[in-house]
C-alpha positions in Angstrom: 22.5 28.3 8.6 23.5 26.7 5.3 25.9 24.9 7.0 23.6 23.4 9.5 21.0 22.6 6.6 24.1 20.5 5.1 24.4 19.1 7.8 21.1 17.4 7.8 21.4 16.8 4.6 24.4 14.5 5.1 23.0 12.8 8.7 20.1 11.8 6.6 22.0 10.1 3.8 24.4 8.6 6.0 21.1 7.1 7.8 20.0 5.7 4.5 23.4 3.7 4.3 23.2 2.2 7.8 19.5 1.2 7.5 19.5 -2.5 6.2 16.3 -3.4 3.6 13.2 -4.6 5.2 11.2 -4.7 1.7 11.9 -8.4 1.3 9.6 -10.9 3.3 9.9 -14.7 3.0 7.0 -16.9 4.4 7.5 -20.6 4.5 4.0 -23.2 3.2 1.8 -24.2 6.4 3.5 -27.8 6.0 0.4 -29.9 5.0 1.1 -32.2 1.8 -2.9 -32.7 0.6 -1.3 -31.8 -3.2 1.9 -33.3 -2.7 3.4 -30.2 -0.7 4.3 -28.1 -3.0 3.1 -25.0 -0.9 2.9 -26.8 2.3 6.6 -27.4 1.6 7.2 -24.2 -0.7 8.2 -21.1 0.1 7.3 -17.6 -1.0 9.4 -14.4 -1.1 7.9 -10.9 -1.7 9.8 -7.8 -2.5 8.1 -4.8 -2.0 9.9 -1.8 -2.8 7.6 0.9 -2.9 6.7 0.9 -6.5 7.2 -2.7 -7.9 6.1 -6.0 -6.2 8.1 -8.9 -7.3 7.6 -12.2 -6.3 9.5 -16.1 -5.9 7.6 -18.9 -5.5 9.9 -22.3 -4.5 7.8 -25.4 -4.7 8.4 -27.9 -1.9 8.4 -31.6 -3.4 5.4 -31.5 -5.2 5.2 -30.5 -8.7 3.3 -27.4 -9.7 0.0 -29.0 -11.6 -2.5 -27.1 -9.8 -2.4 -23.2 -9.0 -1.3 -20.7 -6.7 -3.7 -17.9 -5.8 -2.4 -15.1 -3.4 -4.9 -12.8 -2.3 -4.0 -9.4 -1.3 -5.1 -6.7 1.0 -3.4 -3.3 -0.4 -5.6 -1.0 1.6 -5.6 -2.5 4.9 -9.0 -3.8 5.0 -11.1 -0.4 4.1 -12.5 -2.4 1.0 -12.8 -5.8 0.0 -14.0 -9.3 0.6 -13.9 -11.0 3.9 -14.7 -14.5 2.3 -14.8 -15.7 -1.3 -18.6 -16.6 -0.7 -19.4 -14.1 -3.2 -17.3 -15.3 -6.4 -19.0 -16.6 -9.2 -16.4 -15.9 -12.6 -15.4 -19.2 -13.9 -14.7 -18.1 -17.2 -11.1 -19.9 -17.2 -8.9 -22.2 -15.2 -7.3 -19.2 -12.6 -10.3 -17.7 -12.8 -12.4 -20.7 -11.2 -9.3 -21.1 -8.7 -9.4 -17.7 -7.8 -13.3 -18.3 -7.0 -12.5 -21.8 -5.8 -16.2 -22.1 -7.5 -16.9 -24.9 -10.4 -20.2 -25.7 -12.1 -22.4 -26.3 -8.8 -19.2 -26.7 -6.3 -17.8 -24.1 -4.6 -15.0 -24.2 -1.3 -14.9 -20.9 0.2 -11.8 -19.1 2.1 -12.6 -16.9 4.9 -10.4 -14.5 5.9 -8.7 -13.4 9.6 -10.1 -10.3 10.8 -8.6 -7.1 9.6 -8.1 -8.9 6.3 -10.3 -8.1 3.4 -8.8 -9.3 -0.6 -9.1 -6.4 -3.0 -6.8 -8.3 -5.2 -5.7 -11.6 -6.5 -2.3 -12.5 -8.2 -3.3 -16.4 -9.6 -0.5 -18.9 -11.1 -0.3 -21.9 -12.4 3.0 -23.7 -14.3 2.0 -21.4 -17.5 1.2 -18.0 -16.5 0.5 -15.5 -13.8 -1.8 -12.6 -13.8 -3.5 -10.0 -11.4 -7.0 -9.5 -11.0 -9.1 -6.7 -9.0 -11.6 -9.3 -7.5 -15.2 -8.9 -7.2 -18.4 -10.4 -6.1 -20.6 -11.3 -8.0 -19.2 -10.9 -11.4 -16.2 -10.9 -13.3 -13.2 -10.4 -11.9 -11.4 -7.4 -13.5 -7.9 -8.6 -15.4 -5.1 -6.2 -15.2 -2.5 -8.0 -17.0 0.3 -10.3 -17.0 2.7 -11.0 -13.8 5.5 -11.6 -16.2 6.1 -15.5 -14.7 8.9 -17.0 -15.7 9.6 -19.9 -16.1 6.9 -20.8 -18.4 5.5 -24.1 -19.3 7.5 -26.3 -16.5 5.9 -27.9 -13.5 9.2 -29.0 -11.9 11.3 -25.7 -12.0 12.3 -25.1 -8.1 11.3 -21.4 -8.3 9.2 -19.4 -10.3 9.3 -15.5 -10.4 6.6 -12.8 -11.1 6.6 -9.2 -11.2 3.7 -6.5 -10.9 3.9 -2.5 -10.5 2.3 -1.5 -7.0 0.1 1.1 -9.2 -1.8 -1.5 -10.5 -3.2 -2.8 -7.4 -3.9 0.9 -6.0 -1.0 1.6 -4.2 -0.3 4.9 -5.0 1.8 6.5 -1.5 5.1 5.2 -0.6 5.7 3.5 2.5 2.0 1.6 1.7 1.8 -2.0 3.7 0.0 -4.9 2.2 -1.4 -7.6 3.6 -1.5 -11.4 1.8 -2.0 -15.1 2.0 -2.3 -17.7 0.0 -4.0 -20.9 -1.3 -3.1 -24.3 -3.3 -6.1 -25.1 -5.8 -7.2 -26.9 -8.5 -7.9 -24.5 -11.9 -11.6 -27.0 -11.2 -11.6 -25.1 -8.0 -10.7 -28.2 -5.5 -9.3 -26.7 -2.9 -6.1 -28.1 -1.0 -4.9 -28.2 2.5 -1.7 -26.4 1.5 -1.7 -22.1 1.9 0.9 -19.7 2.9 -1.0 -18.9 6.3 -2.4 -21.0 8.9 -5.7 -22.3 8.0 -8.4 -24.3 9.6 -11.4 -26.5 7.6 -14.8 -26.7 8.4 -16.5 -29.6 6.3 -15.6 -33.0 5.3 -12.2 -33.5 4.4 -10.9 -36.2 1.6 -8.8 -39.1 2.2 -5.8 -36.5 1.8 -7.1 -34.1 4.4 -8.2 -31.8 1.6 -11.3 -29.9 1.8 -11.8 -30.4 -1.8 -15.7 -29.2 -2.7 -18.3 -27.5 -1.0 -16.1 -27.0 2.4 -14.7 -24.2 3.7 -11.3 -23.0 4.9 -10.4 -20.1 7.7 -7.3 -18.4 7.9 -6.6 -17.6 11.2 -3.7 -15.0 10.6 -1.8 -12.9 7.5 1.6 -11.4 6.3 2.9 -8.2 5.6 4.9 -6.3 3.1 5.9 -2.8 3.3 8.8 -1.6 1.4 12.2 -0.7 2.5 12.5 2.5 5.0 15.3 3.5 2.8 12.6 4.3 0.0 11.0 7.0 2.0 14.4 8.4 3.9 15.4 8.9 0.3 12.7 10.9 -0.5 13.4 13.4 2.3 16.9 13.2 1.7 17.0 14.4 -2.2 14.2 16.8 -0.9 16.2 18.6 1.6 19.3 18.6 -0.4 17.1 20.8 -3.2 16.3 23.5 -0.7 19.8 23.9 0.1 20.7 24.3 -3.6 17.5 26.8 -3.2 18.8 28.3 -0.5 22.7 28.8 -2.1 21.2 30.3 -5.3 18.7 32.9 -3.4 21.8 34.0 -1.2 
């Protein structure tokens, strides 16, 4: 019987060398240039690996002067906000992007359904951070997305890092859901996102909503971390009831 257990043991780990990861997603901009096309050029990578979400953002040919907000759906859609409609915190620069609300403007994003943002990472050339969103009120800060480079508009990538705890992911094996949107830190919104998006409103000579039109994103992406996360798990865990096993006998 110990033998067979072994066995297992050994099928399982030799399936966790032959699975390739799948923790790593890369989604291109949507190809529109209202800011100079630095997401609707860029690119985004994600790598989700159970416990850490880390991030690379590659600009396309524009320069990064505005900001980057990515808003996340880490509980697949059980809470959250289907639009920013209800965002009022303006209290700084990513904080008015995040809202895409200034003074008296305000450009809403409306989510696809079975999307609803319970968090917010927000960049600009300086610094990234994540925020637990909320309407209404001030967005709760969490802390730093350790972004680096700092201070340079015209690296070609950027990186960012976040533990998965902080944004309530808690089980391994958890998916989550983004998108993203190129804005102003005075909350004009661009044309540019990672997704596809459509605009209801008047558009600027640019094709940017700007203020006080809205954008709909008609899809999302995924992350979920590599299989070989949670085979490990039931790997080490069956190889410690065989020790169990040898010492009871």
């Amino acid at each position: 019987m110990h033998r067979l257990v072994c066995l297992g043991a050994a099928g399982v780990l030799s399936l966790i060398g032959s699975i390739a990861t799948a923790g790593i997603v890369t989604v291109n901009g949507n190809g529109n240039s209202g800011f100079g096309g630095t997401v609707g050029g860029g690119q985004l990578t994600l790598n989700h690996n159970g416990t850490t979400l880390s991030g690379t953002f590659s600009r396309g040919a524009g320069s990064l002067n505005d900001a980057v907000v990515l808003y996340f759906d880490t509980d697949l859609g059980a809470t959250g906000f289907t639009s920013s409609s209800t965002f009022t915190d303006t209290a700084d620069g990513l904080r008015r992007a995040i809202s895409g609300r200034s003074g008296g403007n305000q450009t809403i994003a409306n989510f696809a359904a079975g999307f609803r943002a319970n968090y917010a990472i927000a960049f600009d050339q300086n610094f990234a951070g994540l925020w637990a969103l909320a309407g209404g009120g001030a967005h709760n800060f969490i802390g730093s997305a350790g972004w680096t480079p700092t201070g340079n508009n015209n690296a070609a990538s950027h990186g960012f890092s976040v533990n998965l705890s902080a944004m309530g992911i808690t089980l391994p094996g958890s998916e989550i859901r983004f998108v993203g949107t190129y804005i102003s830190t005075s909350g004009y919104r661009s044309n540019e996102a990672f997704g596809n998006i459509s605009i209801t409103g008047s558009t600027d000579g640019s094709g940017n909503p700007g203020f006080n039109s809205q954008i709909t994103f008609s899809n999302y992406f995924s992350a979920v971390p590599e299989p070989t996360s949670a085979l490990l798990v039931a790997a080490f865990g069956l190889i410690a009831s065989v020790r169990r096993q040898r010492r009871a006998g």
